[in-house]
KOLMITOR-799359 format. One record per residue (C-alpha): residue in one letter; x, y, z. Coordinates in steps of 0.1 Angstrom, whole numbers, plus 2048, in hexadecimal, padded with zeros to 3 digits. Example, Ala and Ser with C-alpha at 12.3 -4.5 7.8 and 13.67 -1.06 7.14 Angstrom:
<atoms>
a87B7D384Es8897F5847
</atoms>
This chain:
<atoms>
x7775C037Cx7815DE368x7A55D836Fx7A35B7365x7945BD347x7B25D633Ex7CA5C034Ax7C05A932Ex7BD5C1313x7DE5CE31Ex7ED5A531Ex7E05A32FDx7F15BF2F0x8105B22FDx80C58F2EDx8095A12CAx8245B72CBx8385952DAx8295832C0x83759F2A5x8595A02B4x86057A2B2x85257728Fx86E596287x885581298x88155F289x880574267x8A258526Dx8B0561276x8A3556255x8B3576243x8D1570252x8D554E261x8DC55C281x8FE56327Bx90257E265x8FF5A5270x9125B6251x9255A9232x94E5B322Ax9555BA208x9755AB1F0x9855C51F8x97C5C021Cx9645E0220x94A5D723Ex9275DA22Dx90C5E2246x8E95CE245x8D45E7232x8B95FB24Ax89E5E3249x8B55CC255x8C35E326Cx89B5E427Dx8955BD284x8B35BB294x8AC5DE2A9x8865CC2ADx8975AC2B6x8A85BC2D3x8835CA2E2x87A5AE2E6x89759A2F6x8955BB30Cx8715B9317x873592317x88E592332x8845B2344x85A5AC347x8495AD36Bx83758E359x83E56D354x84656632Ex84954431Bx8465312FAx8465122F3x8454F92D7x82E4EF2C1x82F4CF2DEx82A4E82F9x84D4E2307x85C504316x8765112FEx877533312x87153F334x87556133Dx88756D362x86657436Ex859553367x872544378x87455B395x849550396x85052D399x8735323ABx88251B38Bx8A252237Bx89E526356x8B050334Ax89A4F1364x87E4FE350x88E4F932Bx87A4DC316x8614D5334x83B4D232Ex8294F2333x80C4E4342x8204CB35Dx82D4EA36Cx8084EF375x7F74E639Bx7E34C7390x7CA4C93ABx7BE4EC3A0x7C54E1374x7AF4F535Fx7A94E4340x7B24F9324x7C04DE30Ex79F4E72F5x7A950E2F2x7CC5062E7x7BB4E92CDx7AB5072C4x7C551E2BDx7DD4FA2ACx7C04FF296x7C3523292x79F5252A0x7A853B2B8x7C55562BCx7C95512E0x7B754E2FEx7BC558325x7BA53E342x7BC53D367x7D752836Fx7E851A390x80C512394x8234FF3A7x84350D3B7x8645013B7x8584F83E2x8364EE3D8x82250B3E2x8045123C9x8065383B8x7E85433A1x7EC54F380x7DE55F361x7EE54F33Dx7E7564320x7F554A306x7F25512DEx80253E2C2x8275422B3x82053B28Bx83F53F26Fx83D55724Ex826538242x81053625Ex81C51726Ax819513291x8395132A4x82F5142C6x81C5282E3x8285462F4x815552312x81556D32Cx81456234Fx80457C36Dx80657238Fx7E557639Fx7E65633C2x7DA5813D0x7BE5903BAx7B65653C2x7B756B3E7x7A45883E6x78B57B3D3x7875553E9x78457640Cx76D5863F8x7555653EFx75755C41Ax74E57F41Cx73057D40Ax727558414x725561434x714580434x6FA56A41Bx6FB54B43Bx6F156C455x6D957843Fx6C855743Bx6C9552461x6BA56F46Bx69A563477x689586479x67758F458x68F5A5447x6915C042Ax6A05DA416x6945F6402x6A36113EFx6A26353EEx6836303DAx6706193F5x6735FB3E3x67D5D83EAx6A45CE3E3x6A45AF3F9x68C59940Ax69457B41Ex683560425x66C569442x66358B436x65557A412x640564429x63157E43Ex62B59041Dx61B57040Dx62B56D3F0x6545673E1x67157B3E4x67957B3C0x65658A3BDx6575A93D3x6785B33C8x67B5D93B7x6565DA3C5x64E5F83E0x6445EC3FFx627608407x6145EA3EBx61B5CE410x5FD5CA424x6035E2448x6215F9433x605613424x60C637427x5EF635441x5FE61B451x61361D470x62F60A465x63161D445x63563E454x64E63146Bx660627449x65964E43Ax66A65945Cx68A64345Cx68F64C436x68667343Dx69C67545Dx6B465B451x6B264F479x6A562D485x68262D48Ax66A61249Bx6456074A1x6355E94AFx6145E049Bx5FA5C9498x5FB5BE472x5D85BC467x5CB59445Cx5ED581469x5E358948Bx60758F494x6165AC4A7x6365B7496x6555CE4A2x6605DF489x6855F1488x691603469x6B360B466x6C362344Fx6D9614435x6F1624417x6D561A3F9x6B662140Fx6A760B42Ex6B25ED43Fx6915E0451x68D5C446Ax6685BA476x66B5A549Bx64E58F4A1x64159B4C3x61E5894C3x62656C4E0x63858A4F4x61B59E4F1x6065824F9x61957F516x6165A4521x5F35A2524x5F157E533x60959154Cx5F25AD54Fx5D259B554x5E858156Bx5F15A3583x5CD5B0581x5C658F592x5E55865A5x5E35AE5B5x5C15A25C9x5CD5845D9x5D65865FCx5F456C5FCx61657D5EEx61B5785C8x64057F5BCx64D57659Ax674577591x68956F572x69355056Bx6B9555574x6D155B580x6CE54459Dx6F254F5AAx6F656B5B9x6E45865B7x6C65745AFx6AF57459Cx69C59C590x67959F59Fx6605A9582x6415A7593x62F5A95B8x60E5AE5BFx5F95C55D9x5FD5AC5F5x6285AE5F5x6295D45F3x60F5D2612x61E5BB629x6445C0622x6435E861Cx6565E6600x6445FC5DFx6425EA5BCx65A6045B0x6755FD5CCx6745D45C6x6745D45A1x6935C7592x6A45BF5B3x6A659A5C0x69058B5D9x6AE5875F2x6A95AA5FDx68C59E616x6A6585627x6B958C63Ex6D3582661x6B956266Fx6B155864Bx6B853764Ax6D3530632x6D0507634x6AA511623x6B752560Cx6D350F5FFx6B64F45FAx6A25115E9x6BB5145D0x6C24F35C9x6A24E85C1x6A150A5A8x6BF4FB598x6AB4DA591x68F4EF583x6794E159Bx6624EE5ADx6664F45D3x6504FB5F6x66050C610x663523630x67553F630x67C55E64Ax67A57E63Dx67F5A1644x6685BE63Bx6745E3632x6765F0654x6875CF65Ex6665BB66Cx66B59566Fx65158265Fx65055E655x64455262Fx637530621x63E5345FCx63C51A5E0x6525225C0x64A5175A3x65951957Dx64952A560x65A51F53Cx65F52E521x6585214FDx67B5134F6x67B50151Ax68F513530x68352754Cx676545549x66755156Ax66554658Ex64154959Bx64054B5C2x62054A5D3x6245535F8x60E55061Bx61756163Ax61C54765Cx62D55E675x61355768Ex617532685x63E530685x63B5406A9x62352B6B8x63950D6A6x65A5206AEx64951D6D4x6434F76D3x6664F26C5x6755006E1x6644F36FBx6674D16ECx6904DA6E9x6924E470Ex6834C9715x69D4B1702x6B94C770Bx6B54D072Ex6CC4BA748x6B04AC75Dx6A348C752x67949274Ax66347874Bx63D46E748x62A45475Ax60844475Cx5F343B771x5FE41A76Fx625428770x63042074Ex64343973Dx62F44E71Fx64F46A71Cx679466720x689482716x6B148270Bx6BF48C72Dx6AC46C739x6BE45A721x6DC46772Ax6D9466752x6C6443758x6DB432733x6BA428724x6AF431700x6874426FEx67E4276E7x68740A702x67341871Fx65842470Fx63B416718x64E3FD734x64940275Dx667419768x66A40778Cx67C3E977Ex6913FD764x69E41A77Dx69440979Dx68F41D7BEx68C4157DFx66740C7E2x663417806x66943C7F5x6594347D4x63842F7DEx6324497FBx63A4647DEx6254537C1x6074547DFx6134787E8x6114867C0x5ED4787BEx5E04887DCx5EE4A87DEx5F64AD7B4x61D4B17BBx63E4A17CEx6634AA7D3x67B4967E1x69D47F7DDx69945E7CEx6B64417CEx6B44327A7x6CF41D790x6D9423772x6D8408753x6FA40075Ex6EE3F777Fx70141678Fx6EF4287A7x6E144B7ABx6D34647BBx6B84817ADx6A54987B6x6844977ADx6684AE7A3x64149879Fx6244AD78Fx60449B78Bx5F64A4769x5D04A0765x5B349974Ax59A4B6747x5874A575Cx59D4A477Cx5A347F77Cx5C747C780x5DC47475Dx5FF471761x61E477773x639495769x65A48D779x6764A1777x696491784x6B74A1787x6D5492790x6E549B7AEx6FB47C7B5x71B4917ADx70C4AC7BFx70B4997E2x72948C7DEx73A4AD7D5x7244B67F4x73449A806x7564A07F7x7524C5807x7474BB826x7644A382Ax7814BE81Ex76E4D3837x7704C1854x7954B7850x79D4DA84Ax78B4DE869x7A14C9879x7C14D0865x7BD4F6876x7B64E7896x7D64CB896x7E54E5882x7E44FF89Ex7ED4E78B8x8074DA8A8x8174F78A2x8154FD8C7x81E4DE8CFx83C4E08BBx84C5008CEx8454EE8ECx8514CD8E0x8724E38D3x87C4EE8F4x8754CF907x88B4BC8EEx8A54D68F0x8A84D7912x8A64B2918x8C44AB8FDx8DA4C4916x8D24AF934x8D748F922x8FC4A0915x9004AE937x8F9492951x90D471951x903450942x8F343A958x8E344E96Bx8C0451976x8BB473970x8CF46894Ax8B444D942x89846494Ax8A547F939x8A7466919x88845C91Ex87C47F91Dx88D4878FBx8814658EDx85A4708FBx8624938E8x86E4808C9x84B46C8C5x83748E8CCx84949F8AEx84247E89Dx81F4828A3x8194A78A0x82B49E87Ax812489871x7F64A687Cx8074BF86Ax8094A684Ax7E74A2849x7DB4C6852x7F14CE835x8054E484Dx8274D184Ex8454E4842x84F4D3821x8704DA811x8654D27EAx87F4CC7CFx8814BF7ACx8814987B0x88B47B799x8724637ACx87C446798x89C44A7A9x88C4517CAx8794307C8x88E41B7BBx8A54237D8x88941D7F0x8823F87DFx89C3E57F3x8883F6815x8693F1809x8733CD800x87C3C7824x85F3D9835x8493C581Ex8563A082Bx859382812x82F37D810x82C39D7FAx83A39D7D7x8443BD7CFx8463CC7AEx8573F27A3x84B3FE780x85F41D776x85242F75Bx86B43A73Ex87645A739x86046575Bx85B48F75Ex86F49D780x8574A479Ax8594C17B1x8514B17D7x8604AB7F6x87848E7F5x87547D817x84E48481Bx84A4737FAx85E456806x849452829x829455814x83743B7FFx83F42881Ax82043182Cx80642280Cx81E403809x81C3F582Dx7F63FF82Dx7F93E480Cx8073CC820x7F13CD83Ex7D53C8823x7E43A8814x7E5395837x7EC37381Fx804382808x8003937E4x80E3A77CDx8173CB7D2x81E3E67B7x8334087B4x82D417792x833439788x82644D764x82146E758x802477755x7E8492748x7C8498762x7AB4A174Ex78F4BC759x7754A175Dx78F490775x7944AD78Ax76D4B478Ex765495796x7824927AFx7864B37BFx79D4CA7CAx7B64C17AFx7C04D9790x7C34C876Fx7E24C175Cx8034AF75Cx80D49C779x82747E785x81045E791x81F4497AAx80642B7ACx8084117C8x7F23F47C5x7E93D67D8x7D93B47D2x7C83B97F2x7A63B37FFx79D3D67F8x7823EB807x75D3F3801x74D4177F5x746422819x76B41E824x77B42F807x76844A80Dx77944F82Cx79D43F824x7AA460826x79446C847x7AD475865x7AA45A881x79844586Ax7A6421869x79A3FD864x7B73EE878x7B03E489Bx7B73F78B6x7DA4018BCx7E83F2899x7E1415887x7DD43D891x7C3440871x7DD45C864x7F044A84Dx7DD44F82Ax7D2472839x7F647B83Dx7FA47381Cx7DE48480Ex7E64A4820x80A4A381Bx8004A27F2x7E34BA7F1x8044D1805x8184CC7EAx7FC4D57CFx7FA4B17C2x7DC4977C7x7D64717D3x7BA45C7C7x7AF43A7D2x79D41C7C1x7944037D0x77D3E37CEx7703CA7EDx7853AC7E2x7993BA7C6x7B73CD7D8x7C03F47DAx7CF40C7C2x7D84307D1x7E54467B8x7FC4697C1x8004817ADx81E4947B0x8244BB79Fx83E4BB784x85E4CF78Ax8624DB764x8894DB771x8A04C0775x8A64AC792x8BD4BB7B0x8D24977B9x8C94907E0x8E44947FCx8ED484815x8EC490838x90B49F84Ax91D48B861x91D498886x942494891x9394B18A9x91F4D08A7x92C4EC892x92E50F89Bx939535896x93F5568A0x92E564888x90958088Ex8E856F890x8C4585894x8AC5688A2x88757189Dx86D55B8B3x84D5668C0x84B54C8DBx86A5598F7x86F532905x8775238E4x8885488D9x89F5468F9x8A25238EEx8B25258CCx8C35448DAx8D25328F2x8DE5148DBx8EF52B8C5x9065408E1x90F5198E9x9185178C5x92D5368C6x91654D8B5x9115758BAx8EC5708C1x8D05908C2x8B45888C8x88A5958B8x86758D8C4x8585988A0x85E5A1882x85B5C7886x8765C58A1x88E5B288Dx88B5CE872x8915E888Bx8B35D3896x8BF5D1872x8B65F786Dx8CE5FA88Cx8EB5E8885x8E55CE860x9075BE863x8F559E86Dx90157D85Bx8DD568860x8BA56E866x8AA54E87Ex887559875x867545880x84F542863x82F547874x832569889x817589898x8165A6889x80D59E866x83259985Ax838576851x85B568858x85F56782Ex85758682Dx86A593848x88C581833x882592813x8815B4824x89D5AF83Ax8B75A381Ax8AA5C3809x8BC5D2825x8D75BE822x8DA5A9803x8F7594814x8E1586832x8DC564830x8BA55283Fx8AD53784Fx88953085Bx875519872x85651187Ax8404F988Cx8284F586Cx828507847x80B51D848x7FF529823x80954881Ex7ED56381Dx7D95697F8x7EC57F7E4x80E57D7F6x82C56B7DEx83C55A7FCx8635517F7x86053780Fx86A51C7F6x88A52E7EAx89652F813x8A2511824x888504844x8934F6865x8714E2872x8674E6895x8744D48AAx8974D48A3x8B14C18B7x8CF4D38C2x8E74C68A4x8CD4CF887x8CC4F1892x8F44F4892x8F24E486Bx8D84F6861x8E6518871x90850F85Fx8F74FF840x8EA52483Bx90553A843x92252082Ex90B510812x8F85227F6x8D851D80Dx8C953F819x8D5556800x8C45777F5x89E5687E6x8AD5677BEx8D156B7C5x8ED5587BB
</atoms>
C-alpha cells in the first residue's frame, strides 16, 4: 500500500512538471511562431534569442527528452479527448504504432468489459473542479489481450486558462492486478476453511484474548463472535485459572508447545478435547466434541463388564476392511481367551482369520463375506483353530453395529462352541455318504417286502430312481427266481441273517447276478421290522470267472496239443522226408509208388492237422510282416467269391486310408477264409456276407470287459453274415476247441479257435456278436505295423532243387530228424556238421567259425534257445547267416528279447524242396543276416 501510495505522489509530480514544460512550450511557439531560434541583422549579424529565450527552448527539450524516453506511458489529448500524443512506451503497452494511435478516442482504446466510468472526474476537471484524478484502467492490445493500468490524467490549459486537452501518465499494473486477484483466492479460501471447520475454534493473543471466533466456538460460549472479540478468555465458563483447560492454555503459551486436555464443561454437559497450538500472535485453539465418543467408551465398558461373564464367545471387529487382512479385533471377552488360548493382548488389533486355518472351509467363508458386504447380518459354522493348533468347531451369528452417519462401525460376533455336535453330525454324514457312495446296491424292506431305502448304487445297478421304488414291492421291479426268493426271505426271519446269489434284471430287462447279504433289523421289542440287503454285483465277476476258466482250459489244452504237436511234427518231418525219396526213387506205377504216395499224402493231412493245434494253442510258427490288408483282401475277393457259390452275396468294404498291420499274411488269409465259409454254412438259403475293414481305437472299458486284450489302436477286419445266428450259450463257446454245431463229420470245431489263437499269437484280438435270428459279426483286430507295407512275393519256381558246396552247422536235439536234414543237405551238396545242443554248436564254432549257416531248431535242452544260440554264434562271426525251424513257436522265456522275428523260420515239417529254398533263400537273399545288420 505504501508503494502505491508513493507511486502516486511520485505520478503526480511528474504530471506537474509535464504540465510546466508544455505550457513553456506552447509559450515559446507563441514567442516565436515556431520557427524562429535567432534574428540576422541589416548588416546580416546573427542575433541570438536573448537568455530567457535561450531557457524555454533548453526546457522544451526536457521535455521532448523525458516524453520520448519515460518507462511510462504518456499522452494528451484534445480538448475532445482525441490522442494528439503517444509516447514509445504507450505504444510499446498496447503494441500500437504511434500514427495508429494519432486522433483516436482515448477511452475506445479501453477493454469495455472491464470500463471504469470516469467520464464524471474529467467533467470535473473540464470544469476546473478538479486538477486531476487517478483511475484504474484496463487496455486492449494490438492482439486483444487485456493489460491493467493506472492513468494519472490532469488538464493542459493556455496562458488564459482555457482548456486544451488532457495529458495523462499511464503505469502498467497487470501484475500488482494478478497479485492482488491470488491474494483475494488466498484469503477466500482460507475464510471458506475457516468457516468449515466444524470444531469450535479460536485465537488469542499474547495477552489471552480473543482475536477470532468462529461460529461454533460463539455458540458453545453462548453468545456472538463480534461480542467476545479483544475479550480474555479466562472470563469463558471452564477457561478459569482454576480450570483445567485454562492451565493447559497458561502451559502452551509458557512452553510455547502444544498442549491438550479432555474435560467435562460444566452446565453444557459436553465433554470437550481441547488442543492448543502455538501460533506467531499468541494461541491457535481447537475444542473437539468428544461427548458421543465418550459415551461410547463407557457403553463399551459397561457392555465388556457384561459381555466378559458370558460363557458363549463375544468378539467385536472394525467395520472394515472386509478384504484382506480383515477386519482389527477391538474387543473379546473372558470366554475367547479361555477356550482359544489366545490372551487379550495377543488378539487385539489382529483379524479374526488368525483362528482359521488348512480344513477351514473357504466356500463358508466366501458366503461370510459376502453377506458382510451387503451389510447384513449372517449365521454361520466355522472351523477353527486354537493357539496350540486344537480343532474346534464355532456357531457364530455376526451382526452390524452403525454408526451415527450410517455406515458400519463394528462387527458384533456372538459365538457357541458345537465340536461335540459337528462330530456326532460329521459321523451321520459319513455314514449316510458311504452309504450313497459305496458300490453295493443297499436296500430296505418290510415286512410286507416293499422298499422303505434305495440308495444311489441301487440306482445305478438295478436303473431305477429312489423316488420310483419307494414304497413299491421289489419282486415285480427286480424280479428273482421265486424258488430262491422265498427260501432266503423264510431263512432271514428265522435265523436274523442270509447270504447267498440271487438271479435279478435290471429296468432294462437285462439280467444279473449279486451277491447278497440279508440282516433282519428289529423293533425293541424283538418283533421282526425290516429287511437290510446288501447286493453286490458280481455278474462281471462270474463271467470274468468264466472267462478265466475258459482261457484256462484252452491253455490247458494249447500246452497239451502244443506239446504233441511239436512231437508230432519231428515225427511227421521224417516220415515225409523219407517217403518223398521213395516216391522220387521207385518207378511210377508201382505198387510200392502208390503206397509210398499215399504215405506222403497221409503225412501231408497230419501236418495239416497238427497246424491247426498249434493255431489254436497259439504255438504255430508265424512269420509276421507289415501288411496292406486291403490289398490282401481284395485279392482274396475273387476266391472268396467262388467258395461262397452264387446264393451268398458278397460285399468287401475297404476302409480309406487303412493303417499297415503287422500279421502273418497267409494265416490272416485262412482265418479269413476260415470266418467266411463258417458264414456261409450259416446262411443255408442264401444272404448277404460282409468284409469290412477300419481303424480303430479300443477303449479300457472294452478291454476289461473283453479280456486278454490291451487297449489302443488296432486294424478291424469285420465279417458279417445275415445268418441265423446263434444264442448266448453257443457264443460262449464259439471259440471252445472241438466245439461245433455242425453235424458230425462236416466240422473239426477248430475253425474259430484257430482263429482265435492264431490272433491272440499275434498280440491282436477277435470278438463276436451275435443274435438268434439276426446273423453274425466276428470282428479281428489286427496290431498296426507303424511301417509301411513289405509288397508280397511270389513263390520260387522249382525247375529242380538247388544246392551248394558251401559249410552248414545243423543244430537238432532229436538225432532222427537231425540225421534227417543232415542228410538232405549232403544230397544237396552241402559241407554238413552236425550239433545235438546249443552248447555243442558253440563249442564247433569256437573250433573252426568259418561256417556259412547256422540250421538251428528253436526249441532246444539246455536252456539255450535256438535265437539265442544265432545271436551268440554271429557275435562270433558277424558274417554267419541263419535259419531256424521248429515244430511250434514257443514264447520266449520273461525277460529274454528274442530275435526270432528278425530270422527267417522253416516250419516243421518241411518237404524236401522247402528246405533246399529256404537253405538257399538264407545263404543268397538278405534273409538271415547278423540280428540288425544290413
Amino acid at each position: 500500500m505504501i508503494s502505491a501510495i508513493a507511486g502516486t505522489v511520485q505520478q503526480a509530480e511528474i504530471l506537474q512538471l509535464l504540465q510546466s514544460l508544455h505550457a513553456t512550450e506552447q509559450r515559446l511557439v507563441e514567442l516565436t511562431g515556431g520557427q524562429v531560434d535567432a534574428v540576422i541583422g541589416p548588416s546580416g549579424q546573427r542575433h541570438l534569442l536573448s537568455s530567457a529565450q535561450e531557457d524555454v527552448l533548453r526546457i522544451a527539450g526536457t521535455f521532448q527528452n523525458i516524453f520520448h524516453h519515460a518507462a511510462v506511458g504518456i499522452v494528451t489529448t484534445d480538448r475532445n479527448h482525441l490522442l494528439r500524443e503517444a509516447n514509445p512506451a504507450f505504444c510499446a503497452m498496447l503494441d500500437m504504432d504511434p500514427e495508429e494511435l494519432a486522433g483516436r478516442n482515448f477511452d475506445s482504446l479501453a477493454d469495455h468489459r472491464q470500463q471504469t466510468d470516469c467520464r464524471a472526474l474529467v467533467q470535473a476537471v473540464v470544469r476546473g473542479e478538479r486538477q486531476g484524478f487517478v483511475v484504474d484502467k484496463k487496455f486492449r492490445t494490438r492482439s486483444g489481450a487485456g493489460i491493467w493500468t493506472r492513468v494519472s490524467a490532469s488538464a493542459l490549459r493556455d496562458a488564459d486558462g482555457a482548456l486544451e486537452g488532457l495529458i495523462a501518465i499511464v503505469e502498467d499494473i497487470s501484475e500488482r492486478k494478478a497479485a492482488e486477484a491470488a491474494n483475494q483466492q488466498l484469503s477466500a479460501r482460507l475464510a471458506a476453511t475457516i468457516a468449515s471447520i466444524s470444531d469450535a475454534f479460536f485465537t488469542l493473543d499474547a495477552e489471552g484474548c480473543l482475536t477470532h471466533v468462529n461460529a461454533r466456538a460463539a455458540r458453545l460460549f453462548g453468545t456472538t463472535p463480534e461480542y467476545l472479540l479483544g475479550s480474555p478468555v479466562a472470563l469463558q465458563p471452564g477457561f478459569g485459572a482454576a480450570d483445567p483447560m485454562g492451565a493447559t492454555l497458561r502451559e502452551a503459551m509458557a512452553h510455547h508447545t502444544m498442549r491438550g486436555c479432555e474435560v467435562l464443561l460444566d452446565g453444557a454437559g459436553l465433554w470437550l478435547e481441547m488442543r492448543a497450538y502455538p501460533a506467531a500472535e499468541g494461541l491457535t485453539v481447537v475444542l473437539h466434541d468428544i461427548t458421543e465418543r465418550r459415551r461410547r467408551e463407557e457403553w463399551q465398558r459397561l457392555l465388556e463388564t457384561c459381555i466378559s461373564r458370558l460363557n458363549h464367545i463375544v468378539l467385536i471387529t472394525d467395520g472394515a476392511p472386509l478384504e484382506e487382512p480383515g477386519p482389527r479385533i477391538v474387543f473379546v471377552n473372558e470366554a475367547f481367551e479361555r477356550r482359544t488360548g489366545y490372551s487379550r493382548t495377543e488378539v487385539i488389533g489382529r483379524s479374526p482369520r488368525l483362528l482359521q486355518g488348512p480344513k477351514t472351509s473357504r466356500v463358508e467363508r466366501n458366503r461370510i463375506r459376502a453377506a458382510l458386504a451387503m451389510r447384513q447380518s449372517v449365521q454361520a459354522e466355522l472351523l477353527n483353530y486354537t493357539k496350540s493348533g486344537e480343532e474346534f468347531w464355532l456357531e457364530m451369528e455376526i451382526v452390524p453395529v452403525l454408526a451415527a452417519d450410517g455406515s458400519i462401525a463394528n462387527w458384533v460376533s456372538v459365538e457357541r462352541e458345537i465340536t461335540d455336535r459337528r462330530r456326532y453330525q460329521t459321523q451321520l454324514e459319513q455314514q449316510a455318504a458311504l452309504l450313497e457312495q459305496v458300490q453295493d446296491a443297499i436296500l430296505v424292506q418290510g415286512t410286507d417286502q416293499r422298499i422303505r431305502y434305495w440308495n444311489r448304487a441301487a440306482e445305478r445297478l438295478y436303473g431305477w430312481r429312489a423316488e420310483e421304488v419307494l414304497g413299491r414291492v421289489a419282486g415285480p421291479m427286480i424280479g428273482g427266481v421265486p424258488d430262491a426268493v422265498e427260501p432266503a426271505i423264510e431263512a432271514v426271519l428265522a435265523n436274523g441273517a442270509w447270504s447267498g446269489e440271487l438271479h435279478q434284471r435290471r429296468r432294462d430287462g437285462s439280467a444279473l447276478v449279486v451277491e447278497a447279504s440279508w440282516t433282519l433289523v428289529r423293533h425293541e421289542d424283538g418283533s421282526p421290522r425290516a429287511i437290510l440287503a446288501v447286493h453286490t454285483d458280481v455278474t462281471q465277476r462270474l463271467d470274468l470267472e468264466r472267462k478265466l476258466r475258459q482261457a484256462q482250459r484252452l491253455e490247458a489244452i494249447g500246452q497239451l496239443t502244443g506239446g504233441v504237436a511239436h512231437d508230432f511234427n519231428n515225427l511227421l518231418t521224417v516220415i515225409l522226408g523219407n517217403a518223398e525219396m521213395l516216391v522220387e526213387e521207385l518207378p511210377p506205377g508201382g505198387e510200392l509208388r502208390q503206397m509210398a504216395e499215399m504215405s506222403v499224402a497221409a503225412a501231408e493231412r497230419a501236418a495239416a492237422l497238427t497246424g491247426r493245434l498249434l493255431a489254436f494253442s497259439r504255438r504255430q510258427a508265424l512269420d509276421p510282416k507289415p501288411v496292406d490288408v486291403n490289398a490282401l483282401l481284395s485279392g482274396l475277393a475273387q476266391m472268396l467269391k467262388r467258395t461262397l457259390g452264387e446264393q451268398v452275396e458278397f460285399e468287401l468294404r475297404p476302409a480309406h486310408r487303412l493303417s499297415v498291420a503287422m500279421i502273418d499274411p497267409p494265416q490272416l488269409e485262412t482265418a479269413v477264409l476260415n470266418l467266411c465259409i463258417n458264414a456261409r454254412d450259416a446262411m443255408p438259403h442264401g444272404g448277404r456276407l460282409t468284409v469290412e475293414t477300419a481303424d480303430v481305437r479300443l477303449d479300457a472299458d472294452f478291454a476289461q470287459a473283453e479280456g486278454e486284450v490291451v487297449p489302443g489302436d488296432y486294424v478291424m477286419v469285420r465279417v458279417s453274415d445275415t445268418g441265423t445266428g446263434m444264442p448266448p450259450e453257443v457264443v460262449a463257446q464259439a471259440f471252445e476247441p472241438f466245439f461245433t454245431t455242425k453235424e458230425i463229420g462236416q466240422g473239426s470245431g477248430l475253425g474259430l479257435s484257430m482263429v482265435y489263437g492264431f490272433l491272440k499269437q499275434s498280440g491282436g484280438h477277435v470278438s463276436i456278436r451275435s443274435r438268434l435270428g439276426h446273423g453274425t459279426s466276428i470282428s479281428m483286430y489286427l496290431p498296426p505295423a507303424g511301417q509301411p507295407a513289405v509288397p508280397g512275393r511270389r513263390a520260387p519256381r522249382r525247375d529242380g532243387l538247388r544246392g551248394g558246396h558251401e559249410r552248414v552247422l545243423v543244430v537238432e536235439d532229436d538225432a532222427p530228424v537231425r540225421d534227417h536234414a543232415a542228410n538232405l543237405l549232403r544230397e544237396l551238396g552241402y559241407q554238413v556238421t552236425e550239433a545235438m545242443h546249443a552248447a555243442e554248436a558253440l563249442q564247433i564254432l569256437r573250433a573252426d567259425p568259418a561256417f556259412d549257416l547256422l540250421f538251428t531248431d528253436v526249441i532246444m535242452p539246455g536252456g539255450m534257445t535256438g535265437p539265442q544260440l544265432a545271436v551268440t554264434a554271429q557275435q562270433m562271426r558277424p558274417a554267419l547267416r541263419v535259419l531256424l525251424t521248429s515244430g511250434y513257436n514257443e514264447p520266449p522265456p520273461p525277460g529274454c528279447d528274442s530275435p526270432a522275428g528278425a530270422l527267417p523260420l522253416l516250419s516243421k515239417p518241411y518237404r524236401r524242396h522247402q528246405l533246399a529254398d529256404k537253405v538257399r533263400e538264407a545263404l543268397d537273399g538278405r534273409a538271415g543276416r547278423p540280428v540288425g545288420g544290413v
